[in-house]
SERO-4910 file (N, C-alpha, C, O; in steps of 0.05 Angstrom, whole numbers):
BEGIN
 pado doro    nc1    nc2    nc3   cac1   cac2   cac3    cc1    cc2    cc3    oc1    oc2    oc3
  Unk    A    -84   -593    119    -64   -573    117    -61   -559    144    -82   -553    155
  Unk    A    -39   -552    159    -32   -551    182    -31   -511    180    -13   -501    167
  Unk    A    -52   -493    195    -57   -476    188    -28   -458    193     -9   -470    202
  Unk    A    -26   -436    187     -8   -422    185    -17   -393    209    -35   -376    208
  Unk    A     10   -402    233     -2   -387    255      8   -354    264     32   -349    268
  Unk    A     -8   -337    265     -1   -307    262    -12   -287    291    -33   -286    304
  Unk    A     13   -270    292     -2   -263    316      5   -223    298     24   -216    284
  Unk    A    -19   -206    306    -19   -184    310      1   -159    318      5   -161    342
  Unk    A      8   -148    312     14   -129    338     11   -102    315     20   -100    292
  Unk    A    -10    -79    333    -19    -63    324    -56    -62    319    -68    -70    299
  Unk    A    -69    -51    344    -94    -59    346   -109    -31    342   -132    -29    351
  Unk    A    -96     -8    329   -115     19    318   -126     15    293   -130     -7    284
  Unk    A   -133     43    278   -152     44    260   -149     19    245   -166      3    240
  Unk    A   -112     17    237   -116     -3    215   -136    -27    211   -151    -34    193
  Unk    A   -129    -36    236   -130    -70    245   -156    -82    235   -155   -105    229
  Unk    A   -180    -67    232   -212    -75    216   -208    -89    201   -206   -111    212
  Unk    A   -204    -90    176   -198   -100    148   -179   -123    153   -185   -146    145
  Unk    A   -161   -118    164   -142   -145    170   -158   -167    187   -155   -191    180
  Unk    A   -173   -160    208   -185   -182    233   -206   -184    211   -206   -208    205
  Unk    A   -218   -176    201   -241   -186    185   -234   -213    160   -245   -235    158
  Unk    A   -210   -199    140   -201   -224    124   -184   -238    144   -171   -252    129
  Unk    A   -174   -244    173   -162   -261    179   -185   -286    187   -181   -310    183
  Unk    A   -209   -274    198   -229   -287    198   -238   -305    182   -245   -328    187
  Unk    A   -238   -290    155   -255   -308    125   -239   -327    122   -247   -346    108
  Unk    A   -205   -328    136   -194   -343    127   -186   -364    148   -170   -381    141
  Unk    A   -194   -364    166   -203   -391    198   -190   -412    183   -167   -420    190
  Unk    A   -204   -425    159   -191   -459    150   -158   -454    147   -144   -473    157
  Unk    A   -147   -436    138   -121   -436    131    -99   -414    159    -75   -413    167
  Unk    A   -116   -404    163   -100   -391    173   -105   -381    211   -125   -367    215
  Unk    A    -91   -389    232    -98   -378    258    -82   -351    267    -60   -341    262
  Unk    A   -107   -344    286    -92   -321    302    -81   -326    321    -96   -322    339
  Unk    A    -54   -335    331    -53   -340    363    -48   -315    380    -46   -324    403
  Unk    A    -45   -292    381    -43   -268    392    -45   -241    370    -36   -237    347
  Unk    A    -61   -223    389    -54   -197    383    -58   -179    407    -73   -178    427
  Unk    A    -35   -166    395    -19   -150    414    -23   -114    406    -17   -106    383
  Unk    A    -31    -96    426    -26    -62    428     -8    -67    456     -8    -81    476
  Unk    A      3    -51    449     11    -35    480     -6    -14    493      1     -1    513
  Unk    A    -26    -11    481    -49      5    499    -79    -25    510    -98    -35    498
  Unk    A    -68    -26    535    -95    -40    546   -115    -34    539   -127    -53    529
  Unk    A   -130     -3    539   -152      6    523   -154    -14    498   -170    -33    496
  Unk    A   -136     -6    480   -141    -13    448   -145    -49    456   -162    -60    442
  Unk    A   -132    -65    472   -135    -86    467   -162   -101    474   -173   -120    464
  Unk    A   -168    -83    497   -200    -88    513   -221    -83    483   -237   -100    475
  Unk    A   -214    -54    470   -234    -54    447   -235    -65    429   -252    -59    412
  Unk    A   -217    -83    424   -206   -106    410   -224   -129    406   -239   -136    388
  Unk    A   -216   -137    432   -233   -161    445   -257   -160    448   -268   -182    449
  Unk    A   -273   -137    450   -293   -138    442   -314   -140    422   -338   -144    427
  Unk    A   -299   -137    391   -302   -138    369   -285   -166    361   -300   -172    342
  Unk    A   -268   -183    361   -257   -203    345   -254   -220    363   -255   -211    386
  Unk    A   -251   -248    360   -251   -271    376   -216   -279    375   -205   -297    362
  Unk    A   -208   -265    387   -165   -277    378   -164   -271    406   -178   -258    421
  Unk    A   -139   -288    412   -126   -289    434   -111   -262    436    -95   -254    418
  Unk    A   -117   -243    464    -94   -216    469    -67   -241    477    -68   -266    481
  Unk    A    -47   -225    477    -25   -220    489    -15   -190    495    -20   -169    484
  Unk    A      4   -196    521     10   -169    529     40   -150    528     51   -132    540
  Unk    A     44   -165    510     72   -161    501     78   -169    469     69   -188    457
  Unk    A     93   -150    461    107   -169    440    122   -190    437    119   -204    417
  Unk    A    141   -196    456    152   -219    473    141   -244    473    152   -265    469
  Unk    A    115   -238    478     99   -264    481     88   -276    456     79   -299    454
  Unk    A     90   -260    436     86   -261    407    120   -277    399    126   -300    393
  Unk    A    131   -261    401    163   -268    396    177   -297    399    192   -312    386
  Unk    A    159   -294    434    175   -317    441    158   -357    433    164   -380    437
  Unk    A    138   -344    423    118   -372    422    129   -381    399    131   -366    380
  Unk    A    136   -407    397    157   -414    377    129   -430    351    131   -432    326
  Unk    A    108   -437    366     81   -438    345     78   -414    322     67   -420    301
  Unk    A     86   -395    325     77   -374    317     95   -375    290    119   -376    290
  Unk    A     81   -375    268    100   -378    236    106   -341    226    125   -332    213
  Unk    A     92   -333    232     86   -291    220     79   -279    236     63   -288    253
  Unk    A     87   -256    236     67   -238    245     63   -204    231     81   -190    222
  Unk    A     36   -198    235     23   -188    222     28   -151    230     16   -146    250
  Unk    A     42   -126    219     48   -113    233     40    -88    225     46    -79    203
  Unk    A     24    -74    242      1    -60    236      1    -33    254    -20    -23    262
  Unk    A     29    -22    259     34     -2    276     37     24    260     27     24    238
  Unk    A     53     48    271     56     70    255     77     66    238     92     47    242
  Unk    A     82     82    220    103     73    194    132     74    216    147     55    214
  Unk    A    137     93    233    157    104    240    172     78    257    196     78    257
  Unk    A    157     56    274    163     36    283    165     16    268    163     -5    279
  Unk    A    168     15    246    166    -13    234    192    -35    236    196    -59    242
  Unk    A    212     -6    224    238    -22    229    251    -34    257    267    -52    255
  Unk    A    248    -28    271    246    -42    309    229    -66    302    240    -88    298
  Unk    A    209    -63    300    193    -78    301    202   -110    274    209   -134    276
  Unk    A    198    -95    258    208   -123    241    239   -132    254    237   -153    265
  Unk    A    264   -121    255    283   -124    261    276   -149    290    292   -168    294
  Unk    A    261   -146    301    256   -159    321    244   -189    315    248   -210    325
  Unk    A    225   -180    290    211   -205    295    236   -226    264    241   -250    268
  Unk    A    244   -217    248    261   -222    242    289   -240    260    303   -256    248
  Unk    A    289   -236    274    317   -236    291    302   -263    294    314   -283    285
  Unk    A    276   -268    308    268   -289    322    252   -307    300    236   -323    309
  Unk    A    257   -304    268    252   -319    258    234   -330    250    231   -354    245
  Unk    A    211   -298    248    182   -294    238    176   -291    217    191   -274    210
  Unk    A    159   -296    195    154   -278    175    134   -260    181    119   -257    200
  Unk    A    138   -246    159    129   -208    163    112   -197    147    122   -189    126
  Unk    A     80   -192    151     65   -174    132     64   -153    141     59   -154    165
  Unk    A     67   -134    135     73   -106    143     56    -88    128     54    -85    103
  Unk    A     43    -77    147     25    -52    128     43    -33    121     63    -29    135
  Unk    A     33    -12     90     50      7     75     39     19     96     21     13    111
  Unk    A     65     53     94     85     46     82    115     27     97    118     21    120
  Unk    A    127     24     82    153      1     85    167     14    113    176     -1    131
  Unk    A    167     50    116    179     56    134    184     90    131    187     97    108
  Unk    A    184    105    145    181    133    132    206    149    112    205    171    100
  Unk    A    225    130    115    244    139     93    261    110     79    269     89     88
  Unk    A    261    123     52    261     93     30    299     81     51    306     57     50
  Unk    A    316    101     66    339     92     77    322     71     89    318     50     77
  Unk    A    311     75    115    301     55    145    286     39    121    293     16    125
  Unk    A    268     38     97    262     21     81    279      5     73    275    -18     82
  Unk    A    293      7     64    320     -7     55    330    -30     76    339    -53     74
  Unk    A    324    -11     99    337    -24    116    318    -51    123    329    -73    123
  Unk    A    286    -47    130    271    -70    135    272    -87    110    264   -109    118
  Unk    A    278    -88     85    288   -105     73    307   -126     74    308   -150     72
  Unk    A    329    -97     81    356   -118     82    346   -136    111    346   -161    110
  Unk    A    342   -128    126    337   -151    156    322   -174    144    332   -195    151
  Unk    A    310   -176    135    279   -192    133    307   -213    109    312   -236    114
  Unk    A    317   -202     90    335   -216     78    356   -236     88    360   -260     83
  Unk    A    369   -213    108    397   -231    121    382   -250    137    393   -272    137
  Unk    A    361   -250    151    343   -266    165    332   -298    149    329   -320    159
  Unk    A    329   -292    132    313   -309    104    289   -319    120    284   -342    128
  Unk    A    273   -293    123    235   -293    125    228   -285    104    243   -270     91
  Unk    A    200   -294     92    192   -277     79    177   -246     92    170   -240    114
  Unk    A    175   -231     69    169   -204     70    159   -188     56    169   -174     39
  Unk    A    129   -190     68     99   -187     40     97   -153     53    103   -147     76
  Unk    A     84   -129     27     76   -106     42     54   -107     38     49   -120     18
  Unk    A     34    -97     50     10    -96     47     -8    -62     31    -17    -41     40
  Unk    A     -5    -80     -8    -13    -59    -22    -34    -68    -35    -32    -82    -56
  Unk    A    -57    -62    -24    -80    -84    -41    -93    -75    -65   -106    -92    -78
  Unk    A    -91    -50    -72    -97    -51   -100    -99    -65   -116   -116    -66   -134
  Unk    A    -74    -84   -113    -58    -98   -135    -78   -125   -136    -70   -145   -148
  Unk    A   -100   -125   -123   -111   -145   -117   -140   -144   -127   -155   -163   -121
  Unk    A   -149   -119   -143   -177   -119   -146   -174   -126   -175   -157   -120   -192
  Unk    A   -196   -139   -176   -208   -158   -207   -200   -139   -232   -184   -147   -249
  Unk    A   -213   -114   -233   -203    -93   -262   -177    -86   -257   -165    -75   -275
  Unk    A   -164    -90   -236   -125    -88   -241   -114   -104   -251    -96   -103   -269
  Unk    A   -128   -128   -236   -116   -160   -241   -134   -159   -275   -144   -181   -280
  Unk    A   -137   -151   -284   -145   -154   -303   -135   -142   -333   -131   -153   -355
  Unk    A   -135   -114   -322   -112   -101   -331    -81   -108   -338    -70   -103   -359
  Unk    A    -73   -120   -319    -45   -123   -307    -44   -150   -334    -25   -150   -349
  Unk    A    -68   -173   -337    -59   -182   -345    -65   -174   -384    -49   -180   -401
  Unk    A    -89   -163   -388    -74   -153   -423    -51   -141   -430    -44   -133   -451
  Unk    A    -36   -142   -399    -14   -108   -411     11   -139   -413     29   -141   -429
  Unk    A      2   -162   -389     22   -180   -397     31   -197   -417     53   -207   -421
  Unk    A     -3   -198   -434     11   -215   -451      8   -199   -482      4   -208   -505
  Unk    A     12   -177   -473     18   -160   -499    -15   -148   -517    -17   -137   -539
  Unk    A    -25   -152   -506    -47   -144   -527    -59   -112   -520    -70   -102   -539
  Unk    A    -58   -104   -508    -52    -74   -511    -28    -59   -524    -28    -35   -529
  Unk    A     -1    -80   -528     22    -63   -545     39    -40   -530     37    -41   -506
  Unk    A     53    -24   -539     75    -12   -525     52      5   -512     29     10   -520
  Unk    A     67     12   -488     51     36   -472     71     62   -476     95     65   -473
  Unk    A     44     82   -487     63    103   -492     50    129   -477     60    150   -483
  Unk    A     32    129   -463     32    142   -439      4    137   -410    -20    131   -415
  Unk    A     15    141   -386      5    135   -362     -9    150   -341     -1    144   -319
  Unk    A    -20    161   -341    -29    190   -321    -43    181   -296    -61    164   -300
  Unk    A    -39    188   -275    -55    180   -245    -69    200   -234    -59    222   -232
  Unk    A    -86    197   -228   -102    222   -207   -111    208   -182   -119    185   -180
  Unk    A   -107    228   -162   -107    212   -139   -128    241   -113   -120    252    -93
  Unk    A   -153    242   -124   -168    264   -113   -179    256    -95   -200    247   -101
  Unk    A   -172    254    -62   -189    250    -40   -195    272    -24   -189    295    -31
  Unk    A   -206    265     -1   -217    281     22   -214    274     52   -227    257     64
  Unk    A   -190    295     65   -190    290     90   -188    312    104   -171    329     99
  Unk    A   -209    314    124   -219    340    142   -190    348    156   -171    334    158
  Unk    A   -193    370    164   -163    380    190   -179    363    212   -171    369    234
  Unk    A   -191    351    212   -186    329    242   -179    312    235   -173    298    254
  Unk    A   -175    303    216   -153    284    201   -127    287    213   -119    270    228
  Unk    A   -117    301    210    -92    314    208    -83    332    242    -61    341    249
  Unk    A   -105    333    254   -105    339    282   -100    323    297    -91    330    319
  Unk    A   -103    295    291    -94    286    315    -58    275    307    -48    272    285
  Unk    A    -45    271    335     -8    276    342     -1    262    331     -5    239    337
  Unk    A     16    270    305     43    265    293     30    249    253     43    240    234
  Unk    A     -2    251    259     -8    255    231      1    276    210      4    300    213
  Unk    A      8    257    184     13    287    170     42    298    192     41    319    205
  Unk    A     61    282    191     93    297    192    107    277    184     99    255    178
  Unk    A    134    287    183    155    261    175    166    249    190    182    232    183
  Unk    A    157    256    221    174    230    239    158    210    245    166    189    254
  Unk    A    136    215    241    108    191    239    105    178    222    112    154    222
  Unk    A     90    195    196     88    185    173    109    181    154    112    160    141
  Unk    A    124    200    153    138    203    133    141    218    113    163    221    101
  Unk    A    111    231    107    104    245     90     71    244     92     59    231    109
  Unk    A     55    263     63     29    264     69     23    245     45     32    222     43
  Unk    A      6    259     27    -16    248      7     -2    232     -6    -15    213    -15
  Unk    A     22    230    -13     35    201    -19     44    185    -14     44    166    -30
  Unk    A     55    183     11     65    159     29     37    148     46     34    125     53
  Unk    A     21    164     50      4    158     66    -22    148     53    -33    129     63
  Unk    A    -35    160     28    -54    155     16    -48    143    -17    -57    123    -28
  Unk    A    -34    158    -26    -33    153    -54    -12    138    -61     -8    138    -85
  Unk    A      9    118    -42     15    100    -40     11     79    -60     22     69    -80
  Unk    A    -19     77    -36    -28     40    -60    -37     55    -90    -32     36   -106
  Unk    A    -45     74   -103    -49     79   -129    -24     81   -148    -24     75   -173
  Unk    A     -1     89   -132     28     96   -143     36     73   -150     41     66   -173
  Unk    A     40     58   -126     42     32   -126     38     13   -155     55      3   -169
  Unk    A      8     13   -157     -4     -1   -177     -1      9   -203      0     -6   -223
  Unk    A      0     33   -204      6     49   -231     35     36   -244     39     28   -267
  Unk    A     57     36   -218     82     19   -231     78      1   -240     79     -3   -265
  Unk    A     68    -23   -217     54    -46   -228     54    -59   -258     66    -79   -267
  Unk    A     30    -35   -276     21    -33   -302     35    -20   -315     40    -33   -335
  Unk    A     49      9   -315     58     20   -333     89      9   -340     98      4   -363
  Unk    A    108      5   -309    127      7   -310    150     27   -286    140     42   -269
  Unk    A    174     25   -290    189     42   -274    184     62   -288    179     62   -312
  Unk    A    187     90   -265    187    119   -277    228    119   -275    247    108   -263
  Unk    A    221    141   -298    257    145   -295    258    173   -280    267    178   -257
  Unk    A    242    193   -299    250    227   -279    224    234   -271    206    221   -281
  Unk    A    220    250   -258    194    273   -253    201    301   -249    223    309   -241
  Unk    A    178    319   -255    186    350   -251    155    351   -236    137    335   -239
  Unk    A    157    371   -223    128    382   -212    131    397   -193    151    412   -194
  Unk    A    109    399   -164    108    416   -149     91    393   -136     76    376   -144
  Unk    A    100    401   -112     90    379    -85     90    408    -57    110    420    -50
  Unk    A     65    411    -48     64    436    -24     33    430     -9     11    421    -17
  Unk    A     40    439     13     20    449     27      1    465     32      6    485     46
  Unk    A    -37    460     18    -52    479     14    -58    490     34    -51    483     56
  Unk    A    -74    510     27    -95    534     54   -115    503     66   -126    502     88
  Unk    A   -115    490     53   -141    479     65   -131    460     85   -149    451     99
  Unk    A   -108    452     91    -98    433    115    -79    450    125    -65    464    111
  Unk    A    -79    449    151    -53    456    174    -35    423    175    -44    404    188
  Unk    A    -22    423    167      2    402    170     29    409    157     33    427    141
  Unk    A     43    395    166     72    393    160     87    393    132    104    405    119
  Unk    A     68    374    131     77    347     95     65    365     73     59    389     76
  Unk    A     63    348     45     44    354     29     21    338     26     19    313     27
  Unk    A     -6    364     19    -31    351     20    -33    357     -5    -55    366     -8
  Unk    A    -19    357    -32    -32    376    -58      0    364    -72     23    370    -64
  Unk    A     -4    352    -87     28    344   -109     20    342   -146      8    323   -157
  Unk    A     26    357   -155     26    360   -190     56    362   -204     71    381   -204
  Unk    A     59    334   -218     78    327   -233     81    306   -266     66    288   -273
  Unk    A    104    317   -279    106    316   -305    115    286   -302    116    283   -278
  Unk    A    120    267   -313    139    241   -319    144    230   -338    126    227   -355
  Unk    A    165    220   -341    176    210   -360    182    180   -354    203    179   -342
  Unk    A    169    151   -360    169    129   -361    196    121   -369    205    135   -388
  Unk    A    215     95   -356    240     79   -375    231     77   -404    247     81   -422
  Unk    A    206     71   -409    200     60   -425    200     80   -460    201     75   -484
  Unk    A    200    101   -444    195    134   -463    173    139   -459    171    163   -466
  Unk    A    152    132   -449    121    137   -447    131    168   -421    151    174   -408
  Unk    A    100    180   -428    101    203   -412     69    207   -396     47    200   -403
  Unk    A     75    216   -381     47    227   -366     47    241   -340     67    247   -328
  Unk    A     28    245   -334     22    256   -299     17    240   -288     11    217   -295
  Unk    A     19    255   -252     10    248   -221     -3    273   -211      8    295   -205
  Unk    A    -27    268   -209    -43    287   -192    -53    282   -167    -76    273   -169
  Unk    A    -46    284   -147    -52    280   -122    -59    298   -104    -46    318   -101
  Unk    A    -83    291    -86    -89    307    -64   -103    297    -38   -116    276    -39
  Unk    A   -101    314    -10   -127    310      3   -146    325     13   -161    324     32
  Unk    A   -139    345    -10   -160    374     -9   -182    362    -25   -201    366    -10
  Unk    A   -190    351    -42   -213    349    -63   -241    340    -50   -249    317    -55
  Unk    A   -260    360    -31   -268    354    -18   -300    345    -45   -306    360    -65
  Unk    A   -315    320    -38   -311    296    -11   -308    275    -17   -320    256     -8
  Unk    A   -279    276    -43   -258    252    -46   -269    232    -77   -291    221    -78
  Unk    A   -261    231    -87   -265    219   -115   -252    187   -122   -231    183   -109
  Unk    A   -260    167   -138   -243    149   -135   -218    154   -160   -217    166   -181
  Unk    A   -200    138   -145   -179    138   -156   -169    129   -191   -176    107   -201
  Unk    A   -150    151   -207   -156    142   -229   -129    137   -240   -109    151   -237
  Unk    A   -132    112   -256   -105    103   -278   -117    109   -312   -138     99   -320
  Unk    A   -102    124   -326   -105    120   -356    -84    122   -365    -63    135   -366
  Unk    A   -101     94   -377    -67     83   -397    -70     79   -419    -86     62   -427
  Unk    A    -49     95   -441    -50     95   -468    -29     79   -482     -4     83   -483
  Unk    A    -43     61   -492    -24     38   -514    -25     43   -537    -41     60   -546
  Unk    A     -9     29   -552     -9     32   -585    -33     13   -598    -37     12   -622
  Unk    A    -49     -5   -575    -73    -19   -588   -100    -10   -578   -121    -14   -589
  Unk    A    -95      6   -553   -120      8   -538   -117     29   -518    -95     35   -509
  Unk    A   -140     42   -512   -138     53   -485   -152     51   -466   -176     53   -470
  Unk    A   -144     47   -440   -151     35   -406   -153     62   -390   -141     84   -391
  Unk    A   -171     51   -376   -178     80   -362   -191     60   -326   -214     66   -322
  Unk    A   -184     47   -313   -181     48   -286   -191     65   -264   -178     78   -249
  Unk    A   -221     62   -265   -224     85   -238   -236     71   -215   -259     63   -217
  Unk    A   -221     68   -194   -233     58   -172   -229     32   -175   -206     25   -176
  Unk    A   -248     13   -176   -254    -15   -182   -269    -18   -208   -284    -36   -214
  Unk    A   -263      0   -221   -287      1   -245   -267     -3   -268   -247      7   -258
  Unk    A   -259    -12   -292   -248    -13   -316   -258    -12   -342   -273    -31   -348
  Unk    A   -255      5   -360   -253      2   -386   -237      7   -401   -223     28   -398
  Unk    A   -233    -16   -426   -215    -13   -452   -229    -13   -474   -246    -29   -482
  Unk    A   -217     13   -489   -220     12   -517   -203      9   -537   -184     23   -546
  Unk    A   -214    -13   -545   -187    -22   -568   -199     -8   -601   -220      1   -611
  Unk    A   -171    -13   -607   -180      1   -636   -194    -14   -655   -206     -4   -674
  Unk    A   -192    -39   -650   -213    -43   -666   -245    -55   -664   -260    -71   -676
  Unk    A   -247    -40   -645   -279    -22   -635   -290    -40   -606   -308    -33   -592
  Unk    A   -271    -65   -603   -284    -76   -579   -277    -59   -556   -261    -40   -556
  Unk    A   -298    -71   -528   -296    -53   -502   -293    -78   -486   -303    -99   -493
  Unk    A   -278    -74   -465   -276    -91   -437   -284    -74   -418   -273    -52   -414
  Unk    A   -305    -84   -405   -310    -80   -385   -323    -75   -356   -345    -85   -352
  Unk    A   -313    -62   -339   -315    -82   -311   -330    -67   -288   -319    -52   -273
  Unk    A   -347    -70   -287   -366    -51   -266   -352    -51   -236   -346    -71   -222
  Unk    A   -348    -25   -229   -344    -18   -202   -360    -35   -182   -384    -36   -181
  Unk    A   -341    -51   -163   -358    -68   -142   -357    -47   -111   -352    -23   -108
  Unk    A   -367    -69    -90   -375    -50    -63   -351    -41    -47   -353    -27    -27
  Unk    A   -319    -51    -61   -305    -48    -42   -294    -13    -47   -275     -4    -34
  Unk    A   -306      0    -63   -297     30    -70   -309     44    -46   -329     40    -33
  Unk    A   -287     66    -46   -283     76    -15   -267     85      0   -245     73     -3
  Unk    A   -266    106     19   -241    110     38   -227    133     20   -203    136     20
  Unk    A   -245    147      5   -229    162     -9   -253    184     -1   -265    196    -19
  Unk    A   -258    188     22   -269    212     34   -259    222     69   -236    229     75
  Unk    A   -279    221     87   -272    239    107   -266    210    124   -249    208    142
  Unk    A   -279    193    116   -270    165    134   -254    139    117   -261    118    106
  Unk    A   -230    150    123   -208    124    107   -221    100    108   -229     91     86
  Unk    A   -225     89    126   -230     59    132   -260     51    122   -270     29    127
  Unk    A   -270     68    111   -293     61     96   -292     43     68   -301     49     46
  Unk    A   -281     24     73   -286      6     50   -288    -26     68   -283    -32     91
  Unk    A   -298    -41     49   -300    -73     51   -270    -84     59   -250    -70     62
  Unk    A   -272   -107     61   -242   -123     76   -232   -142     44   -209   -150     41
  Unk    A   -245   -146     32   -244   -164     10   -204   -161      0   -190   -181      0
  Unk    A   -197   -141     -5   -176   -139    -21   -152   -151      5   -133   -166     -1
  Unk    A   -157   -144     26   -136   -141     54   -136   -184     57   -120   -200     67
  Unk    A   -159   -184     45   -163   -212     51   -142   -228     36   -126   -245     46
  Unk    A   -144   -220      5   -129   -232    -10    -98   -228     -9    -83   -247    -17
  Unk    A    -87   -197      2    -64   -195     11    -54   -218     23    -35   -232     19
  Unk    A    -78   -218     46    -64   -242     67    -64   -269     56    -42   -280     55
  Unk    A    -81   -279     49    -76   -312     32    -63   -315     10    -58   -338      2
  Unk    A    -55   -293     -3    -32   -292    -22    -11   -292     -2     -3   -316     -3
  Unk    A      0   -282     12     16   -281     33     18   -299     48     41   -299     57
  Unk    A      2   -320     57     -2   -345     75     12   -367     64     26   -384     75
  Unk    A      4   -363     30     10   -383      2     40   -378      0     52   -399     -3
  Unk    A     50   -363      1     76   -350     -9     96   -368     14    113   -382      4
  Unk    A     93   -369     44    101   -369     58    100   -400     65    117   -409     80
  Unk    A     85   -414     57     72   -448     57     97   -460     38    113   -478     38
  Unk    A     92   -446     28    105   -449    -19    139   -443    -10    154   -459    -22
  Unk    A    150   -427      4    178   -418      3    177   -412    -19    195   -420    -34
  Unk    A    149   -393    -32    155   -375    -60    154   -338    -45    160   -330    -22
  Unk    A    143   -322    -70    145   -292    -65    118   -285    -61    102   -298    -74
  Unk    A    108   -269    -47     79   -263    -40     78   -236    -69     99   -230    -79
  Unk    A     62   -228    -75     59   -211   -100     77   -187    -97     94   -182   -114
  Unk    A     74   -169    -72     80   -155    -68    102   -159    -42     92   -155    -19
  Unk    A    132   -166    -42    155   -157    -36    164   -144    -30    162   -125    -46
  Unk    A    183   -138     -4    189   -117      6    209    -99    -19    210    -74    -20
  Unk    A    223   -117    -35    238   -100    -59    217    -92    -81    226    -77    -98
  Unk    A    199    -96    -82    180    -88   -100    172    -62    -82    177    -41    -93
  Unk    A    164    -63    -66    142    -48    -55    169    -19    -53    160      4    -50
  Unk    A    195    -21    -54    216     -9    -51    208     20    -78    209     45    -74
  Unk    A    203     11    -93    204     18   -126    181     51   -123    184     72   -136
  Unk    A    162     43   -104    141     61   -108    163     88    -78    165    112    -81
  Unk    A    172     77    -60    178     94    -45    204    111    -63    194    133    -69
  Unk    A    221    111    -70    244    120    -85    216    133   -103    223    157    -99
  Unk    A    196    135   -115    184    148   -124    180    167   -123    184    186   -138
  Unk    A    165    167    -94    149    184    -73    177    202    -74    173    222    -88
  Unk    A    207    201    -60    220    207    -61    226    230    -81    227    253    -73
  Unk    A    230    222   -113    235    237   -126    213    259   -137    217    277   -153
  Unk    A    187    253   -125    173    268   -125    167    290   -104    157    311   -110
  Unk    A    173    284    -84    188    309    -64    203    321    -64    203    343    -54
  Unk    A    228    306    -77    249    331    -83    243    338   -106    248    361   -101
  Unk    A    236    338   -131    230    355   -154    212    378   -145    212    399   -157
  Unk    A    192    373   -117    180    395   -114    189    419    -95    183    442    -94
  Unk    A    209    398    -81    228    425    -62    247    434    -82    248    458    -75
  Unk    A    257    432    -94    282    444   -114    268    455   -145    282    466   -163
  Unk    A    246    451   -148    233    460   -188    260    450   -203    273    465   -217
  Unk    A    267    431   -200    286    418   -221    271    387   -221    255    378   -204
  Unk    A    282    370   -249    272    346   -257    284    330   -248    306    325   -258
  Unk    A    272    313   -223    296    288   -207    294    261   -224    275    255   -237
  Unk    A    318    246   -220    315    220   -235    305    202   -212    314    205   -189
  Unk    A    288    184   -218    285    174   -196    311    141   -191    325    131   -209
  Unk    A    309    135   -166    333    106   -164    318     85   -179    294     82   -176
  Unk    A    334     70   -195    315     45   -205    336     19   -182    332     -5   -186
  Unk    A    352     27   -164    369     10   -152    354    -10   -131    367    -27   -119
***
């Protein structure tokens, strides 16, 4: 099998988790460049991973070997950035989020479309064993209608978090504890439950962070489906909790925390799934977890792109959770109930 060749660009915090599963995955998959525009970052690069630098994006661009590339910059560049590699007829894994506003989202969609690349986001939740596990009783019906969904999303990030330039605002990020963190949980919660139609709540900024965005969001929802529940989110909950899904069916109830799963069905059996080592990053150091899930992003993604099929997670999928995030910011700037876009 003739490996599938990828070059980098974006060599900060993210990049760990990605060079690590691009590694595990050597038989299938090569690196032929990665690229920062800071010499520093690329020197400390190279010191840690065995891939070829390049010193340009250009040089990434222009190597016609090159099948993807892998893009691992701040949210606020993405669309340049894909638009580019697009144009030249790349495919595109892109770390969340899609772009700091679901518009410039929209927009790295539509490019990656009129282009005809594929265009995987990188939300790996969707990838751990008690989701995938989950995901699949809810598919083939044996949990029954879902009639309500609740998320909690309690982490921990210090004001040096948030100290260093253009963390935590909206011309960087985009936003705080949901575009930035609670993302991949939002994400996955659709996944399983479904589209949300409205939300009501309050989304603000506590005493305990100096930033821009919101670090603190509490809201009501109302599922397409009629199902109802909450979103609790933060990155005050000091020193960070794992992340929780409970989900109530008409056969059973699922409860999701972290990597850990249990169901109780009604008629008395239990499933379930012991928390593995990749739990984590839900304290003062994000990047504290294992590579395992980032791995599977990518070889689901490698497969997708071999196949001329869909990688799991799609730039129109991955669309669904930002229009979320959305209507959960404005329900909290206005105290009225926003619908969210199902478009």
């Amino acid at each position: 099998m003739t490996k599938l060749r990828i070059g980098i660009v974006g060599l900060g915090m993210a990049v760990t988790p990605h060079a690590r599963g691009l590694m595990d995955l050597a038989d299938t998959v090569e690196v032929a460049h990665a690229f920062s525009p800071s010499a520093e970052r690329r020197a400390a690069f190279a010191g840690r991973f065995p891939f070829p630098l390049a010193d340009s994006l250009d040089a990434i661009l222009d190597d016609r070997t090159v099948d993807a590339v892998l893009v691992l910059t701040p949210a606020n560049t993405h669309l340049d950035i894909v638009r580019r590699c697009a144009d030249a007829g790349k495919h595109v894994l892109l770390e969340k989020p899609i772009e700091i506003t679901s518009a410039r989202a929209e927009a790295v969609v539509a490019v990656c479309r009129a282009a005809g690349v594929t265009l995987g986001i990188v939300l790996q939740h969707r990838f751990r064993p008690a989701a995938m596990t989950l995901a699949g009783e809810i598919a083939t019906g044996a949990l029954g209608e879902i009639v309500g969904c609740s998320t909690v999303i309690r982490l921990w990030r210090p004001q040096s978090y948030y100290d260093e330039p253009g963390r935590g605002s909206f011309a960087r990020d985009g936003g705080g504890v949901l575009i930035s963190q609670g993302i991949h949980t939002l994400d996955l919660m659709l996944s399983l439950a479904g589209p949300i139609a409205e939300v009501a709540g309050s989304a603000l900024t506590s005493p305990v962070h100096r930033m821009e965005t919101e670090d603190m969001v509490a809201a009501a929802v109302r599922y397409a489906n009629g199902a109802i529940g909450t979103i609790d989110a933060t990155t005050a909950a000091y020193p960070g909790f794992p992340e929780r899904i409970e989900l109530i069916a008409r056969n059973a109830t699922a409860s999701l925390v972290g990597t850990a799963l249990q169901i109780a069905w009604h008629d008395g059996r239990r499933t379930e799934i012991e928390p593995d080592r990749s739990a984590g990053g839900t304290g003062a150091d994000p990047m504290a977890f294992p590579h395992d899930y980032h791995r599977a992003v990518m070889a689901d993604f490698a497969a997708a792109v071999r196949s001329g099929g869909k990688p799991r997670v799609t730039g129109e999928e991955a669309l669904k959770v930002h229009r979320l995030i959305d209507a959960l910011i404005e329900a909290g700037r206005t105290g009225e109930r926003v619908r969210v876009r199902s478009d």
